[in-house]
Every structure is written in structure tokens, then in C-alpha cells.
N, C-alpha and C positions, 0 to 999 in steps of 0.2 A: 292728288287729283281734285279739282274744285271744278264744277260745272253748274251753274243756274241758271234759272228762265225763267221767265213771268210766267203768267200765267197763260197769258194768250200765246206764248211762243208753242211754232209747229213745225215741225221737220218733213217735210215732203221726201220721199223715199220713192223712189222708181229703178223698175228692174227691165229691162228688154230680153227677150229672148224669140228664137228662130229655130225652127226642124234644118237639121242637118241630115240626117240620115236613118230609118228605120225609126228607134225610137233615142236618139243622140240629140241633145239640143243644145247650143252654144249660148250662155247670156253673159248680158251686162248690166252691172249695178254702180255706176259713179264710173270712177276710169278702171275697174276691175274685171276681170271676162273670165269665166270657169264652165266646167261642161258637163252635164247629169244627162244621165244614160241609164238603162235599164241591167239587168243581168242578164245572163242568156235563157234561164227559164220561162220569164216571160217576151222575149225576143229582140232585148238587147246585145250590144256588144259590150259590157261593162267598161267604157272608158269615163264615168264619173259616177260616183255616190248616186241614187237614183233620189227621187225627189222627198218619200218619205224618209229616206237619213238626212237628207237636206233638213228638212222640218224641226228631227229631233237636234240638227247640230246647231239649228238656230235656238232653239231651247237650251240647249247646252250651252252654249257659248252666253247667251243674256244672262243666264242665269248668274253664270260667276261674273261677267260685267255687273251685274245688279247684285253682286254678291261684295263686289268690289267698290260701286262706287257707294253703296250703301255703309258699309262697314267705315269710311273715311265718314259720311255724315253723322255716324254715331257716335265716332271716337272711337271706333273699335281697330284692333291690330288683328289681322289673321295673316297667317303665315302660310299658308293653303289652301287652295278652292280645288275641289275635284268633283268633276260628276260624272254620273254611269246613267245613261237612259236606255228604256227598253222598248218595245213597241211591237205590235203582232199586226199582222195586215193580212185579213183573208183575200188569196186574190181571183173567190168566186165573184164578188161584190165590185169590184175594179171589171172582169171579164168579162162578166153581165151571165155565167152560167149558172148563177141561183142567184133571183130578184132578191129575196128574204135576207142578202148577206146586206150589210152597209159598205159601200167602196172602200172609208176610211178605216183605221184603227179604232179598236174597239178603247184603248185605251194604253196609256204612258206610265212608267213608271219612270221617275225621277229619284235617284239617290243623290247626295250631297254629302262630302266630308269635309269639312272644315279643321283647320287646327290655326292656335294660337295661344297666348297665354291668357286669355277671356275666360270668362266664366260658362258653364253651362247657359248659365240661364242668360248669361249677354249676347251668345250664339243665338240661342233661340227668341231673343226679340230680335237681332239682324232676321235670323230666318222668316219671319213677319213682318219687316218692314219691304223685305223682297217680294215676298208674297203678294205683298199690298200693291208694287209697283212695275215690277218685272215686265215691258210690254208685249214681249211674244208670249209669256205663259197668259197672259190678262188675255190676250185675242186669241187663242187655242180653250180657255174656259170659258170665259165669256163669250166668245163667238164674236166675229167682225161682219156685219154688211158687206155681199158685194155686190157690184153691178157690171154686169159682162153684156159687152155690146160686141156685136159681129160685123164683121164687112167683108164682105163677098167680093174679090175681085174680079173684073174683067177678062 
């Protein structure tokens, strides 16, 4: 796998989504369409992963891409990328029935196992050059800007 970019190259990324029903919602990202839903406790029908597993699958998933395309820019051979995430979500904080809770996750935990015939320590500068680069874990620690405009229809 070989991929480069200048330095000014930027990938615009856009996702569209729509309420379909209760709390069901239909999107689209490129020519792809999938559907996150809620569970029934908080008053879903569970017909898709709800949007905090969304979050940790996009963390998962970059990870071993960034675990992957990284390991080819090192020279490194791995033989397996697996990850296990975790993640707690009070949903006083989401409900709004205690102000004091924060809506989001308090926090993630990220496992990684890797095998190959590398070294210890060739793993672990891959796992630092991931670190370094990885874009969904960079905008989940670092934080992204947003800017949310509304429009009110007719």
C-alpha cells in the first residue's frame, strides 16, 4: 500500500443524515447508506449500532488503518492488528436529569494487539508513529472546532 500527499492535500469528508423515525436515523457518507438507532432503554428500536459505538468503531477501525499504513512506511511486517475499545456513557448527562453529569464519555480505553516477527521495541515506535498520526484519535484528544448553523423551515 503506498499513499502520499503534499502537504497542502485535504480530503473533504461529508456525511448526510435524516430522522426517520423515533430515534432511527438513515445516512450517507460517499455512495454508502447505514442506519444508527438507539436501544430500547433509551427509546430506540435497536436497528443500528447507536452513534456512541459509531464513534468507538471509527476509532477502531483508523486505528488499524493507521496501524497499517504506518507499519508499510516503517518497513515493518505485522501479521495482525486487533483492537478492543471500551467506553461508559452516563445517560443522566445525555437526558439532562443531572446537569453535573457531562453528556459524553467520561473516557476510552483502547487496547491493541499486534503480532509479527518485529521487535518489541519496532512495535512500539509503530505504536508512536500511530499516535502521532491517527486522525479520529488526533480530533477525539485534541478536540475539533465546530460550527453548527440551523435553519428553520417553513
Amino acid at each position: 500500500m503506498t499513499a502520499t500527499a503534499s502537504p497542502t492535500t485535504l480530503l473533504e469528508v461529508t456525511t448526510r443524515g435524516s430522522l426517520v423515525t423515533g430515534t432511527e436515523v438513515t445516512l450517507t457518507s460517499r455512495q454508502f447508506s447505514y442506519t444508527i438507532d438507539e436501544p430500547p432503554a433509551p427509546g430506540g428500536t435497536d436497528k443500528g449500532a447507536n452513534p456512541v459505538e459509531h464513534l468507538l468503531a471509527a476509532l477502531a477501525s483508523c486505528t488499524v488503518i493507521s496501524y497499517r499504513v504506518w507499519a508499510d512506511k516503517l518497513g515493518l511486517t505485522v501479521d495482525t492488528i486487533d483492537v478492543d475499545l471500551r467506553g461508559d456513557l452516563d445517560l443522566a448527562g445525555f437526558l439532562g436529569t443531572d446537569d453535573s453529569v457531562r453528556p459524553g464519555s467520561r473516557g476510552i480505553e483502547l487496547g491493541i494487539k499486534v503480532s509479527g516477527p518485529e521487535s518489541e521495541a519496532e512495535y512500539r515506535r509503530l505504536e508512536q508513529a500511530v499516535a502521532a498520526h491517527c486522525p479520529v484519535l488526533d480530533n477525539l484528544t485534541n478536540g475539533v472546532p465546530v460550527t453548527t448553523s440551523l435553519e428553520v423551515a417553513a
